[in-house]
TORVEXLO-571106 format. One record per residue (C-alpha): residue number from 0; residue in one letter; x, y, z. Coordinates in steps of 0.02 Angstrom, whole numbers, plus 32768, in hexadecimal, padded with zeros to 4 digits. Layout:
BEGIN
<rec><pos>NUM</pos><code>A</code><x>X</x><y>Y</y><z>Z</z></rec>
...
REM end
This chain:
BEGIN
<rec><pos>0</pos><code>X</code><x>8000</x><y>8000</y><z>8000</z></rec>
<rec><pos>1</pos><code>X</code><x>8043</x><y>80A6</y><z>7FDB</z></rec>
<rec><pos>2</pos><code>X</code><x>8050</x><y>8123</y><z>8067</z></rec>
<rec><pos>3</pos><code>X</code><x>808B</x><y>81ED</y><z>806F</z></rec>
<rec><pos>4</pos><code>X</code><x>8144</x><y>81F2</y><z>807C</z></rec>
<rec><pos>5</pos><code>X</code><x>8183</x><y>825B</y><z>80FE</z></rec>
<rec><pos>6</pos><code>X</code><x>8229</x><y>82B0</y><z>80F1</z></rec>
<rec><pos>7</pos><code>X</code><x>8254</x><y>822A</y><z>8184</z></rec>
<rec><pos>8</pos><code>X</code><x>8227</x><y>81A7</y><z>812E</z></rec>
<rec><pos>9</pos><code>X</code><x>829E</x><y>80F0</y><z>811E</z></rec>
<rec><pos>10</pos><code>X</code><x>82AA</x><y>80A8</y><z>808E</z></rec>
<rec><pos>11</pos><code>X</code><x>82F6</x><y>7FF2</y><z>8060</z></rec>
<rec><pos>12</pos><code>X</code><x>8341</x><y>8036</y><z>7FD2</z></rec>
<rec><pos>13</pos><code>X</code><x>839A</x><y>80BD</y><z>7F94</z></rec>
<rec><pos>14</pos><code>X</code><x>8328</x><y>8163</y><z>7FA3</z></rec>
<rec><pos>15</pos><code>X</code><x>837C</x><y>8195</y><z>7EDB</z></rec>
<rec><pos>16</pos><code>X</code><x>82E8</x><y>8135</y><z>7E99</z></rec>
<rec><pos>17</pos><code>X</code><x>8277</x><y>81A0</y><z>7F02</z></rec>
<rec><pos>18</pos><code>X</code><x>8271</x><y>823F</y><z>7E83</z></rec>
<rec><pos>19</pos><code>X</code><x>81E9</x><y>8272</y><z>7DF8</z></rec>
<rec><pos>20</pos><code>X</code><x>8277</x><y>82B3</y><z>7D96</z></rec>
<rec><pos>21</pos><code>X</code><x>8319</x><y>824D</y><z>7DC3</z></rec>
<rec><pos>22</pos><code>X</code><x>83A3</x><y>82B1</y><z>7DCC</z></rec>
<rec><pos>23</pos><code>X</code><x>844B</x><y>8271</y><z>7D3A</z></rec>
<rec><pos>24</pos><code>X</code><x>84B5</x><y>81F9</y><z>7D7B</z></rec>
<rec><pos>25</pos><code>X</code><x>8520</x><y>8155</y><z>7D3D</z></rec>
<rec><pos>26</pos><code>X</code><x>8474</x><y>80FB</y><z>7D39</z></rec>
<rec><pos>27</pos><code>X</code><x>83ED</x><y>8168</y><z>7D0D</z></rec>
<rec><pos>28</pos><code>X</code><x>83C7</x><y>81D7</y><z>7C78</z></rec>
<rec><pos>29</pos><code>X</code><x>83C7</x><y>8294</y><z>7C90</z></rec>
<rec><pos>30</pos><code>X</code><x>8328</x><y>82FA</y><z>7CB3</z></rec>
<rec><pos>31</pos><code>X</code><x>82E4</x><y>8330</y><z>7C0D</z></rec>
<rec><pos>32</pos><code>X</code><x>8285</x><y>83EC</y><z>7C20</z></rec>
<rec><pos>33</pos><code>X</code><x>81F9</x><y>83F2</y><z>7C9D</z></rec>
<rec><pos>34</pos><code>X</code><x>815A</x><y>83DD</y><z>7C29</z></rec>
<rec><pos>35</pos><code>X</code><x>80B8</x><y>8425</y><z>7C5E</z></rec>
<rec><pos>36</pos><code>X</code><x>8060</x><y>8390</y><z>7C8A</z></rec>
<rec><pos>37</pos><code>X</code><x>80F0</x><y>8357</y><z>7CF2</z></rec>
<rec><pos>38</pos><code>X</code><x>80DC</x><y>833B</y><z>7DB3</z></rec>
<rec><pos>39</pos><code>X</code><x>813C</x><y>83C8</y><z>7E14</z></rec>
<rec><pos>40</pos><code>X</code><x>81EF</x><y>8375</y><z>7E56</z></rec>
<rec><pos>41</pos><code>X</code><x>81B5</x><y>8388</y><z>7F0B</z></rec>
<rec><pos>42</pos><code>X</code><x>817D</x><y>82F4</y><z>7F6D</z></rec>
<rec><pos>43</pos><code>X</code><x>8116</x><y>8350</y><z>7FCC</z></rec>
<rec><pos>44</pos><code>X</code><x>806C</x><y>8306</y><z>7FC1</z></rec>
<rec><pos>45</pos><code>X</code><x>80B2</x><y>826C</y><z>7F7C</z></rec>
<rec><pos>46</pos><code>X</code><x>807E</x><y>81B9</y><z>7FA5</z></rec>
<rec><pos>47</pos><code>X</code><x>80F7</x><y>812A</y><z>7F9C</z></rec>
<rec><pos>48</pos><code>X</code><x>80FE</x><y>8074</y><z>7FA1</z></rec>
<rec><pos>49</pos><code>X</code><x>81BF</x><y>801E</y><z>7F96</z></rec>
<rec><pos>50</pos><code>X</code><x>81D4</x><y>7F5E</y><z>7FB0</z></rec>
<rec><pos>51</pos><code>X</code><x>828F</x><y>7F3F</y><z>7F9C</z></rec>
<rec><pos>52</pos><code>X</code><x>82B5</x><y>7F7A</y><z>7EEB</z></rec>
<rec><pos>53</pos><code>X</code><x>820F</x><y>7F96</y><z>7EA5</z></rec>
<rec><pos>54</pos><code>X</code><x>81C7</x><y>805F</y><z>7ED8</z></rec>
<rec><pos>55</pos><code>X</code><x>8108</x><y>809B</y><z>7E95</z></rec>
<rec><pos>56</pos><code>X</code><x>80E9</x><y>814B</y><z>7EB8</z></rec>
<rec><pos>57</pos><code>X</code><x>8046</x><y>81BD</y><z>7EAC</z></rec>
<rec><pos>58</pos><code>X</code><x>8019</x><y>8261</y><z>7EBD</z></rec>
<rec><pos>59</pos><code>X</code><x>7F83</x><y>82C5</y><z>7EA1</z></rec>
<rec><pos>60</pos><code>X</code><x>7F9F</x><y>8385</y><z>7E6B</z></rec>
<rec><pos>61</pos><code>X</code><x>7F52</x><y>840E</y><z>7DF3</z></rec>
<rec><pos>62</pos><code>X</code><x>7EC3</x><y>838C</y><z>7DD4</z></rec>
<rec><pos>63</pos><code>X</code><x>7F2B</x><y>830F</y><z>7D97</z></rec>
<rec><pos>64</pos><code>X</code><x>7F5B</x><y>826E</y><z>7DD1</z></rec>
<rec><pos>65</pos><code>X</code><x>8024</x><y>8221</y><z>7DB5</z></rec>
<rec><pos>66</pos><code>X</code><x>804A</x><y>8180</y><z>7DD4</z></rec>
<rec><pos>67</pos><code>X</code><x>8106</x><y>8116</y><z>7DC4</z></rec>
<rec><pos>68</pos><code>X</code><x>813F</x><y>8087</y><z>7DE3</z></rec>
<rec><pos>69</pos><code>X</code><x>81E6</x><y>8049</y><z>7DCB</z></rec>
<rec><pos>70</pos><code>X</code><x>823C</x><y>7F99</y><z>7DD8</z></rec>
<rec><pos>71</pos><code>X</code><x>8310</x><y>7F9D</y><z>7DD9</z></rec>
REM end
């Protein structure tokens, strides 16, 4: 079940797959332009599930719904 993350939050994994627009780095791709119907970067009012390398994240905001889920 996904539930709000907290700033305080533990995760099981590393919190670098815990972005809307992951930063560049030796295993992800760059951050293209922010797009208008992309989610705002900050978690704040973000809900997150994360089972060992597996993360699904959803957020409600402007009227629109975003949902992720990733698998590493």
């Amino acid at each position: 079940m996904a539930t709000p993350h907290p700033p305080t939050r533990q995760y099981s994994d590393d919190k670098i797959w815990l972005s809307w627009c992951p930063k560049p780095g030796d295993d992800l791709e760059p951050c293209k332009g922010r797009k208008h119907s992309d989610p705002d970067d900050d978690l704040y009012s973000t809900f997150v599930r994360q089972e060992k390398d597996f993360w699904q994240c959803l957020k409600f905001e402007g009227g629109f719904l975003y949902f992720v889920a990733l698998n590493h």
